[in-house]
PDB file of N, CA, C and O in Angstrom:
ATOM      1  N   UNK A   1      12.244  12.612   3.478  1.00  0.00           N
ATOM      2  CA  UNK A   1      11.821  13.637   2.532  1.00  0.00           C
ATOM      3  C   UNK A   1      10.796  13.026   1.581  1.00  0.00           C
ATOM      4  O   UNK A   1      10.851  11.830   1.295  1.00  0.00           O
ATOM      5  N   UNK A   2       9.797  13.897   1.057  1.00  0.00           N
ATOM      6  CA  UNK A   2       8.764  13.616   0.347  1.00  0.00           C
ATOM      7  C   UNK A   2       8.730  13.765  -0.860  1.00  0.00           C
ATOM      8  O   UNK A   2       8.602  14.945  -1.186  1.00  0.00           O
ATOM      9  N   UNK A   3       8.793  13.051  -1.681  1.00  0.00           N
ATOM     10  CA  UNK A   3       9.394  13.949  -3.375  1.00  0.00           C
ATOM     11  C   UNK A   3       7.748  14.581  -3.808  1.00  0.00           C
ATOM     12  O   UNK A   3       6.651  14.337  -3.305  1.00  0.00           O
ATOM     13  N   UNK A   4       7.993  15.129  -4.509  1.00  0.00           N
ATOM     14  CA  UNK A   4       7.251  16.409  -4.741  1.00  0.00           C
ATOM     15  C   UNK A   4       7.366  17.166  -6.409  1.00  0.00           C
ATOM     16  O   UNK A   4       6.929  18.187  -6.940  1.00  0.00           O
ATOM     17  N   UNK A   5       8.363  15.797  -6.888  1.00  0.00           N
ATOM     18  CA  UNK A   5       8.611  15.707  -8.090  1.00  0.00           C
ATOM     19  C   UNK A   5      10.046  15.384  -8.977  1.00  0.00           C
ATOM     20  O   UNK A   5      10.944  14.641  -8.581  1.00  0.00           O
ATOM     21  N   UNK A   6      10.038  15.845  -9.778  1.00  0.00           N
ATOM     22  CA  UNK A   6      11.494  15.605 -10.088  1.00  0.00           C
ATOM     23  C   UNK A   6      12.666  16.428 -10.543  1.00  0.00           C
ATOM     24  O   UNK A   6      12.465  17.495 -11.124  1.00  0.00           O
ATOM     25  N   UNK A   7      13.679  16.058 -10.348  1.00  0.00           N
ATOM     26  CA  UNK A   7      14.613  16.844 -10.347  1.00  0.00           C
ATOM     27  C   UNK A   7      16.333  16.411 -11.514  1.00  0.00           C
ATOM     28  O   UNK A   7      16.708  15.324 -11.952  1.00  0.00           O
ATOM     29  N   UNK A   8      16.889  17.652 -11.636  1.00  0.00           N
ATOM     30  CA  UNK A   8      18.443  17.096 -12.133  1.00  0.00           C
ATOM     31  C   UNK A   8      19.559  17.977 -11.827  1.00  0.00           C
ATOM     32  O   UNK A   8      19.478  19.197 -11.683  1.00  0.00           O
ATOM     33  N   UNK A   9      20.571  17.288 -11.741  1.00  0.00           N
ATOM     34  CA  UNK A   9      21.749  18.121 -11.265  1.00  0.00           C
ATOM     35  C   UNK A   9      22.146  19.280 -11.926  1.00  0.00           C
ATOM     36  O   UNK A   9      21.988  20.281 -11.227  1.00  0.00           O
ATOM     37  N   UNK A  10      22.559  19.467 -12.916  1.00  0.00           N
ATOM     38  CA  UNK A  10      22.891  20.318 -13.669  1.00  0.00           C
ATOM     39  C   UNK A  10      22.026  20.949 -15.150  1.00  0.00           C
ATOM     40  O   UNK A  10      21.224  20.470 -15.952  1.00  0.00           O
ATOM     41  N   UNK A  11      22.707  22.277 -14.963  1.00  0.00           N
ATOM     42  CA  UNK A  11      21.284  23.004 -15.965  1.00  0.00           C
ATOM     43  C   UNK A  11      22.029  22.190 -17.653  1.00  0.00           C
ATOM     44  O   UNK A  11      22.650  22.866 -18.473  1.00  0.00           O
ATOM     45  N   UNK A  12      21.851  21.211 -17.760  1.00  0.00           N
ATOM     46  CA  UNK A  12      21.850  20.440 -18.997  1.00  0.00           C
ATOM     47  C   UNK A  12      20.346  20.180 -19.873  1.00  0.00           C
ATOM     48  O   UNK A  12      19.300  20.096 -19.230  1.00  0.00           O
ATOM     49  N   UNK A  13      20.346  20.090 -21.040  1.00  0.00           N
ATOM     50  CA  UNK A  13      19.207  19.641 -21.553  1.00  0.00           C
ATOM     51  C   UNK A  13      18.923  18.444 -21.443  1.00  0.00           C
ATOM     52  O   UNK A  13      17.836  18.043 -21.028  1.00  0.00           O
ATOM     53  N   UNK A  14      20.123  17.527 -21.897  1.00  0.00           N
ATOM     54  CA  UNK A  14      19.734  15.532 -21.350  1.00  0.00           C
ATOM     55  C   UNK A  14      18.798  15.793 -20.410  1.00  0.00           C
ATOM     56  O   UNK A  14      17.581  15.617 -20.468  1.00  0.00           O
ATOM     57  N   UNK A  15      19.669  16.359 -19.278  1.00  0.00           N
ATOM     58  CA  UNK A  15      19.130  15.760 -18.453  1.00  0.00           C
ATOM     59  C   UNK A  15      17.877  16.384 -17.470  1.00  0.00           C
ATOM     60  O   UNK A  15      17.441  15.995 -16.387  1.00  0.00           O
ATOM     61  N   UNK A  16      17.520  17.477 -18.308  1.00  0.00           N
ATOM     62  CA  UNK A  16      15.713  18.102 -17.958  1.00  0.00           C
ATOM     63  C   UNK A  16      15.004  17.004 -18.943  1.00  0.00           C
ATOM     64  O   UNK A  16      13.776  17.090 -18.908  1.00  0.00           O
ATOM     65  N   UNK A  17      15.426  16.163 -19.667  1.00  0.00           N
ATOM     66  CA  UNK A  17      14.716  15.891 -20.735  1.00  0.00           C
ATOM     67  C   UNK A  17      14.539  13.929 -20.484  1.00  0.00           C
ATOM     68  O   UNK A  17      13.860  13.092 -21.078  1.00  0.00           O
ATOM     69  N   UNK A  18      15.447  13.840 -19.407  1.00  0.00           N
ATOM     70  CA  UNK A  18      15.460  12.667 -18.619  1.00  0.00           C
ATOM     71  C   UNK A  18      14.616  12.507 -17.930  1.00  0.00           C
ATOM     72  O   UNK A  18      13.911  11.498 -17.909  1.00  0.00           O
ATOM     73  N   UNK A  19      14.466  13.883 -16.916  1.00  0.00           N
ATOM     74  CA  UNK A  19      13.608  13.816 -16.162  1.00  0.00           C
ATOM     75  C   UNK A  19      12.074  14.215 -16.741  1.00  0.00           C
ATOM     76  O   UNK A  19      11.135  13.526 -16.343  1.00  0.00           O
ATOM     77  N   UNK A  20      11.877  15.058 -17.454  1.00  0.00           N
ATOM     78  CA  UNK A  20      10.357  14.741 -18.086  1.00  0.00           C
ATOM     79  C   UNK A  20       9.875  13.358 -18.742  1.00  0.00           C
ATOM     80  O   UNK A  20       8.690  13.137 -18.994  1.00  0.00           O
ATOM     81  N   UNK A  21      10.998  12.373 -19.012  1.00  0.00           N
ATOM     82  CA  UNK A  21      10.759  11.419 -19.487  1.00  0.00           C
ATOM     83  C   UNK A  21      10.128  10.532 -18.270  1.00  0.00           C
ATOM     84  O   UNK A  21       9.051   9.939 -18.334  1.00  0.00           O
ATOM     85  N   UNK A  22      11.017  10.558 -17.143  1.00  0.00           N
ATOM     86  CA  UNK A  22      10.271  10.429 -15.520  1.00  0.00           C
ATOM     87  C   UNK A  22       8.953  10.524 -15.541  1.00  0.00           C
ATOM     88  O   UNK A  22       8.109   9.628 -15.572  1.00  0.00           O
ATOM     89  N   UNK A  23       8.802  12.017 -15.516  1.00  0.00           N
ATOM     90  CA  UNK A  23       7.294  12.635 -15.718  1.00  0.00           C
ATOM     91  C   UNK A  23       6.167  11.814 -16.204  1.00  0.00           C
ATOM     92  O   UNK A  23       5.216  11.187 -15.737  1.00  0.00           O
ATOM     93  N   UNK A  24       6.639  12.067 -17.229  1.00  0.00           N
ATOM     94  CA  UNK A  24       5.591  11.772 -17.805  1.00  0.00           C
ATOM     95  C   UNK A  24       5.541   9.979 -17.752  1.00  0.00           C
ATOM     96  O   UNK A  24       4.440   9.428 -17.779  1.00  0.00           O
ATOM     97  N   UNK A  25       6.514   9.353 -17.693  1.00  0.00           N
ATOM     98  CA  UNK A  25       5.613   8.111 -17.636  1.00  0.00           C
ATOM     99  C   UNK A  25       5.676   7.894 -16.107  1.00  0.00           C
ATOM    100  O   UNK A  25       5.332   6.734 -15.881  1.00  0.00           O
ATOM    101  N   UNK A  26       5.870   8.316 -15.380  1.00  0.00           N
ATOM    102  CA  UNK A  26       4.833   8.292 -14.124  1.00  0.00           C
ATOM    103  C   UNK A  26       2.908   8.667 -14.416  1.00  0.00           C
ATOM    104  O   UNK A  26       1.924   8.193 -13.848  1.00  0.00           O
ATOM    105  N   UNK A  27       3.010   9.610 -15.436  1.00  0.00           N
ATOM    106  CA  UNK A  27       1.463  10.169 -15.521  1.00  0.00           C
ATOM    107  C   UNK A  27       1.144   8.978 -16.178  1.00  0.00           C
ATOM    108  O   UNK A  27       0.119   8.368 -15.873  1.00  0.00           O
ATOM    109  N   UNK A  28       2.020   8.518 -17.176  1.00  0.00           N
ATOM    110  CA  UNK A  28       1.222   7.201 -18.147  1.00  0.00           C
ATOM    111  C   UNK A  28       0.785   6.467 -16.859  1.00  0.00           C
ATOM    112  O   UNK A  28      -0.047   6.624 -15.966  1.00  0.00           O
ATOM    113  N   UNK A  29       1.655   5.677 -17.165  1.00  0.00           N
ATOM    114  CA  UNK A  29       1.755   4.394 -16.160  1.00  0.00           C
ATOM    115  C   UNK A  29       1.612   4.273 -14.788  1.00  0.00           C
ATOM    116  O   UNK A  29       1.349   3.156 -14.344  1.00  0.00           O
ATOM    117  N   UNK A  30       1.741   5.254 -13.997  1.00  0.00           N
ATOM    118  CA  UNK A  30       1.454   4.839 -12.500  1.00  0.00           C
ATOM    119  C   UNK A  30       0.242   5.841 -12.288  1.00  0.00           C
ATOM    120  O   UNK A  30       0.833   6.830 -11.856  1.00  0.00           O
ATOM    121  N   UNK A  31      -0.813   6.099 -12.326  1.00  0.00           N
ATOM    122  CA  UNK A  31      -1.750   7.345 -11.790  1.00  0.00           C
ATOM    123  C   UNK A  31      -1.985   7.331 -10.423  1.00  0.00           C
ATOM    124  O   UNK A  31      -2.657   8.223  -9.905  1.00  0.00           O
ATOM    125  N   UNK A  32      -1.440   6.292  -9.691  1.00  0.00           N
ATOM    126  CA  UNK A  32      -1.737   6.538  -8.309  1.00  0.00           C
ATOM    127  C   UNK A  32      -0.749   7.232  -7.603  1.00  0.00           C
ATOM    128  O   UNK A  32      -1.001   8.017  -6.689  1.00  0.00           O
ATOM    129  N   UNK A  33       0.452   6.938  -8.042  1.00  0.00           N
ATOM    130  CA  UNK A  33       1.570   7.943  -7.609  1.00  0.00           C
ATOM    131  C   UNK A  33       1.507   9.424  -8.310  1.00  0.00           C
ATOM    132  O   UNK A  33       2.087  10.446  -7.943  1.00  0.00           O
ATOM    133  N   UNK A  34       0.689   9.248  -9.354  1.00  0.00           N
ATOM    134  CA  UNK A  34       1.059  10.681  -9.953  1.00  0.00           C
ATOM    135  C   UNK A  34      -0.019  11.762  -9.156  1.00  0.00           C
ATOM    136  O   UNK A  34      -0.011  12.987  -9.029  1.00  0.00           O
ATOM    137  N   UNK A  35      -1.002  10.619  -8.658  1.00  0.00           N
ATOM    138  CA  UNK A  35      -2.025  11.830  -7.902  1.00  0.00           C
ATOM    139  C   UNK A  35      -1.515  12.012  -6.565  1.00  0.00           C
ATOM    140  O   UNK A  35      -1.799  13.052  -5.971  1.00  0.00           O
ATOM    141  N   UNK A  36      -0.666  10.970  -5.915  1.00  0.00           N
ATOM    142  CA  UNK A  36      -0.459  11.611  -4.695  1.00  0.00           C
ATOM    143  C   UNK A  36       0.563  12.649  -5.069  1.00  0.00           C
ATOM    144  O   UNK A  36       0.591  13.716  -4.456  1.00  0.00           O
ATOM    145  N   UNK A  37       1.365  12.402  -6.000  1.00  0.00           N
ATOM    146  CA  UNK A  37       2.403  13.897  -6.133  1.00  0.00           C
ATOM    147  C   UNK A  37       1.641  15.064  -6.075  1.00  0.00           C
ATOM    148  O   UNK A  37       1.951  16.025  -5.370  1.00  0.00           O
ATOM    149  N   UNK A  38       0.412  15.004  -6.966  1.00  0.00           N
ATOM    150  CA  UNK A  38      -0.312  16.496  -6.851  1.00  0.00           C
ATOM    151  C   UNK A  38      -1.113  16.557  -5.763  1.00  0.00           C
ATOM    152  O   UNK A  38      -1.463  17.722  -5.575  1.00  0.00           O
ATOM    153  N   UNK A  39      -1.662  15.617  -4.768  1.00  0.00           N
ATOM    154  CA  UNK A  39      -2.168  16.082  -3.390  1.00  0.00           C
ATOM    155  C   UNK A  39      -0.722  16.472  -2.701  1.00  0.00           C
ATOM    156  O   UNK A  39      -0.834  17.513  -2.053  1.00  0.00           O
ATOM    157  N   UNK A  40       0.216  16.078  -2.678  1.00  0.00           N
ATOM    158  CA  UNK A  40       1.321  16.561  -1.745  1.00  0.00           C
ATOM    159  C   UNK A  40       2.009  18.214  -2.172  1.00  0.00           C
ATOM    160  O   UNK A  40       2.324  19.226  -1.546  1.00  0.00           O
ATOM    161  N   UNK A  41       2.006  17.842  -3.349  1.00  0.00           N
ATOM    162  CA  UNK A  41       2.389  19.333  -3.812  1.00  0.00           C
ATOM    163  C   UNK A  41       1.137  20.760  -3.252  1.00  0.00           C
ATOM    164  O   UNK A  41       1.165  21.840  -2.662  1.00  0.00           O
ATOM    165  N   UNK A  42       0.132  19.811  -3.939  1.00  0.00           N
ATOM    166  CA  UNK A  42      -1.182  21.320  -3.268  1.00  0.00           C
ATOM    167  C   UNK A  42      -1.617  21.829  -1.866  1.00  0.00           C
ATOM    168  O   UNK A  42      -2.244  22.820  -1.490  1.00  0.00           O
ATOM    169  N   UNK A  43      -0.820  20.354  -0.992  1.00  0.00           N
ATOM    170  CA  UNK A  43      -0.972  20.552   0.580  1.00  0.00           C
ATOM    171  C   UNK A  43      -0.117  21.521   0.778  1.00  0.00           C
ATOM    172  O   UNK A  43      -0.409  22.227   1.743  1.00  0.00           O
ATOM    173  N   UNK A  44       1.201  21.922  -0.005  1.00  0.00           N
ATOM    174  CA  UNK A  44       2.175  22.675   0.619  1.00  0.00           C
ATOM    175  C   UNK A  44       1.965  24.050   0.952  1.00  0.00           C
ATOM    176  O   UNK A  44       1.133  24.612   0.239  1.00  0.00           O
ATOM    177  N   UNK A  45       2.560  24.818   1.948  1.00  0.00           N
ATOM    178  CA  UNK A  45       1.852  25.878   2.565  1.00  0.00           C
ATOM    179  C   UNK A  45       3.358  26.573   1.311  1.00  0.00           C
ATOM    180  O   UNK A  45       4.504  26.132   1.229  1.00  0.00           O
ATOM    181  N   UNK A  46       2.625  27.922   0.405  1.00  0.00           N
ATOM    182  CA  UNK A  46       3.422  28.268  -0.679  1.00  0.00           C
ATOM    183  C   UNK A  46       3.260  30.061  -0.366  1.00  0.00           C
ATOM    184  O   UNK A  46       3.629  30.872  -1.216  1.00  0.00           O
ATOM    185  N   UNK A  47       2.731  30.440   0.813  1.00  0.00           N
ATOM    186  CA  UNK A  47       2.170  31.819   1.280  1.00  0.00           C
ATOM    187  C   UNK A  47       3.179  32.592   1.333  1.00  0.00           C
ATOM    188  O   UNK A  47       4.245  31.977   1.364  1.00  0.00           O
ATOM    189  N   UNK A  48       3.268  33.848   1.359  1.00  0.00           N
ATOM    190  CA  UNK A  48       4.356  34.759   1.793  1.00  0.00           C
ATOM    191  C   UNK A  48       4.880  34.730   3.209  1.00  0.00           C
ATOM    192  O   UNK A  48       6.058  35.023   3.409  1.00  0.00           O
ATOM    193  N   UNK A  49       4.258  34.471   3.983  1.00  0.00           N
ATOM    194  CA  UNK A  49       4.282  34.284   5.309  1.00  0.00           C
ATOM    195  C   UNK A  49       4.520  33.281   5.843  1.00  0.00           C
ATOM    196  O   UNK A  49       4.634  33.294   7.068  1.00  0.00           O
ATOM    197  N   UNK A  50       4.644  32.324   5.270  1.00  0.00           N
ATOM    198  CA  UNK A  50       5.711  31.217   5.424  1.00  0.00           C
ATOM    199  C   UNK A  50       6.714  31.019   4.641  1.00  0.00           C
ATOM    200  O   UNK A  50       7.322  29.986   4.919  1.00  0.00           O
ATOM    201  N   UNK A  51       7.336  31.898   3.333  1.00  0.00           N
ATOM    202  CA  UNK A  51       8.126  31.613   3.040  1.00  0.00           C
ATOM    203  C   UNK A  51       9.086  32.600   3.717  1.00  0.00           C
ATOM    204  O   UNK A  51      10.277  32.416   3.966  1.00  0.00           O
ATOM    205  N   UNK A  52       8.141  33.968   4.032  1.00  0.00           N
ATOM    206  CA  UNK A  52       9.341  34.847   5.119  1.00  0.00           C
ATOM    207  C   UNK A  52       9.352  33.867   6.953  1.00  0.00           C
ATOM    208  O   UNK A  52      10.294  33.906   7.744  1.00  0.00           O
ATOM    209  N   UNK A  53       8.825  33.563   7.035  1.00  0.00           N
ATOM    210  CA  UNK A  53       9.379  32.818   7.751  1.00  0.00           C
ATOM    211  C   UNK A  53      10.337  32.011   7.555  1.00  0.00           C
ATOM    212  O   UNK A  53      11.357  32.335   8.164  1.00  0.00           O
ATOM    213  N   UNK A  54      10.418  31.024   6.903  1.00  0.00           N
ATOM    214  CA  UNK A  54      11.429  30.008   6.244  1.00  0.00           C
ATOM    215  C   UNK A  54      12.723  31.160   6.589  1.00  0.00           C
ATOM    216  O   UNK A  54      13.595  31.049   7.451  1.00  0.00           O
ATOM    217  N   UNK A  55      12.542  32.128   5.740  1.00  0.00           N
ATOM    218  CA  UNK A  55      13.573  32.888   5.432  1.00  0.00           C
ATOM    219  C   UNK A  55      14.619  33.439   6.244  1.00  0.00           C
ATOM    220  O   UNK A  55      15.810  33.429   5.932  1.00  0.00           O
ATOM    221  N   UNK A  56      13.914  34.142   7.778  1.00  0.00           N
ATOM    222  CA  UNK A  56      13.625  34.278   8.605  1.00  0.00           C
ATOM    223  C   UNK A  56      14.502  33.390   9.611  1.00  0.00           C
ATOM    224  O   UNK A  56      15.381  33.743  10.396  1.00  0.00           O
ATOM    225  N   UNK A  57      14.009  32.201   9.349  1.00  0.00           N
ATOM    226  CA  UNK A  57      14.640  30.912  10.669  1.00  0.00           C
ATOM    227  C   UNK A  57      16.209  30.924   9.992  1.00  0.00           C
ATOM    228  O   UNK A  57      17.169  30.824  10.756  1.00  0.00           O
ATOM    229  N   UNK A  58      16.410  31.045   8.594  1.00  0.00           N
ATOM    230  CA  UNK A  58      17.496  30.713   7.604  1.00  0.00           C
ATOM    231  C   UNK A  58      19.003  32.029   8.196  1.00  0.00           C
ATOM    232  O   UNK A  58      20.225  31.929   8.307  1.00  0.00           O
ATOM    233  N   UNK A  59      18.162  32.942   8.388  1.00  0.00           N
ATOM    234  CA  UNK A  59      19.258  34.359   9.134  1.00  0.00           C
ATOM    235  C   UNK A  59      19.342  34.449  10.598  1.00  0.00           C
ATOM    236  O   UNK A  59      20.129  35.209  11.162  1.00  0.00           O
ATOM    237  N   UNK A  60      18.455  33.600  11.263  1.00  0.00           N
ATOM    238  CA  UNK A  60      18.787  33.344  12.576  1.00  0.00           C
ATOM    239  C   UNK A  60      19.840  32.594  12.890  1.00  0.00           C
ATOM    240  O   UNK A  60      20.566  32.921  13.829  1.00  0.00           O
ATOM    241  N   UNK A  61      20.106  31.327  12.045  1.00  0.00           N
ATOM    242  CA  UNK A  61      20.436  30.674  12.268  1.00  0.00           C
ATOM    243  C   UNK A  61      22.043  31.117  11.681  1.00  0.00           C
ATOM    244  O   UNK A  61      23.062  30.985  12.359  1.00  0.00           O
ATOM    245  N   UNK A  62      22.011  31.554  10.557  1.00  0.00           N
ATOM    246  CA  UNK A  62      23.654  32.069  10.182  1.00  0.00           C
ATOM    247  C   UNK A  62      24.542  33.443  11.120  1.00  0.00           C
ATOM    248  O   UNK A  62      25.729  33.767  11.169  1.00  0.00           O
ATOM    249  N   UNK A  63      23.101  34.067  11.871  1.00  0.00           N
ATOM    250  CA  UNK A  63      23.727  34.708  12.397  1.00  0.00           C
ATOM    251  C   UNK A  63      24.026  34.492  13.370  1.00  0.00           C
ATOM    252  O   UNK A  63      24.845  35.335  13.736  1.00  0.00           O
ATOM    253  N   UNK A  64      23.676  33.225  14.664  1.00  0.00           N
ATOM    254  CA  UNK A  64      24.251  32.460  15.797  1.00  0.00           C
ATOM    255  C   UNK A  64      25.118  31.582  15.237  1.00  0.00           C
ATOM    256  O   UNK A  64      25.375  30.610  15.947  1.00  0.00           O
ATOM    257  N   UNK A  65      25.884  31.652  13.696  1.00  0.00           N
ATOM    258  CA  UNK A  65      26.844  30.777  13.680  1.00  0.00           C
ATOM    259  C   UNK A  65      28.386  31.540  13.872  1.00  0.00           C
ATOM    260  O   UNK A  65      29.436  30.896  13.873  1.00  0.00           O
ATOM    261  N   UNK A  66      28.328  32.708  13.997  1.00  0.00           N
ATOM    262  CA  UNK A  66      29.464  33.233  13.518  1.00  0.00           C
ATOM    263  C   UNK A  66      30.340  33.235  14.934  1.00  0.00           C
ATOM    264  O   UNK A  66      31.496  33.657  14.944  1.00  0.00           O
TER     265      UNK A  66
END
């Protein structure tokens, strides 16, 4: 898996506030990782038509489970 940014477990404030701390000193301090995060993020296909697809493969698949 490709991170694509960052994340936290639970809807807490710490810990959104952990992770912007992430953030942002990734932007300080590393700019080479911080630009591939935003080429990887802008490559992502974000269309309607692939997310109904996504969607799509997601009910195929629950409905050959039953």
């Amino acid at each position: 898996l490709v991170p694509l940014g960052w994340t936290f477990d639970r809807a807490d404030a710490g810990r959104m506030i952990d992770a912007l701390g992430h953030c942002l000193n990734t932007y300080w301090n590393y700019k080479e990782s911080w630009r591939g995060l935003q080429v990887r993020g802008m490559s992502q296909d974000l269309s309607w038509d692939h997310a109904a697809e996504l969607y799509e493969n997601v009910l195929v698949k629950a409905k050959y489970q039953w």
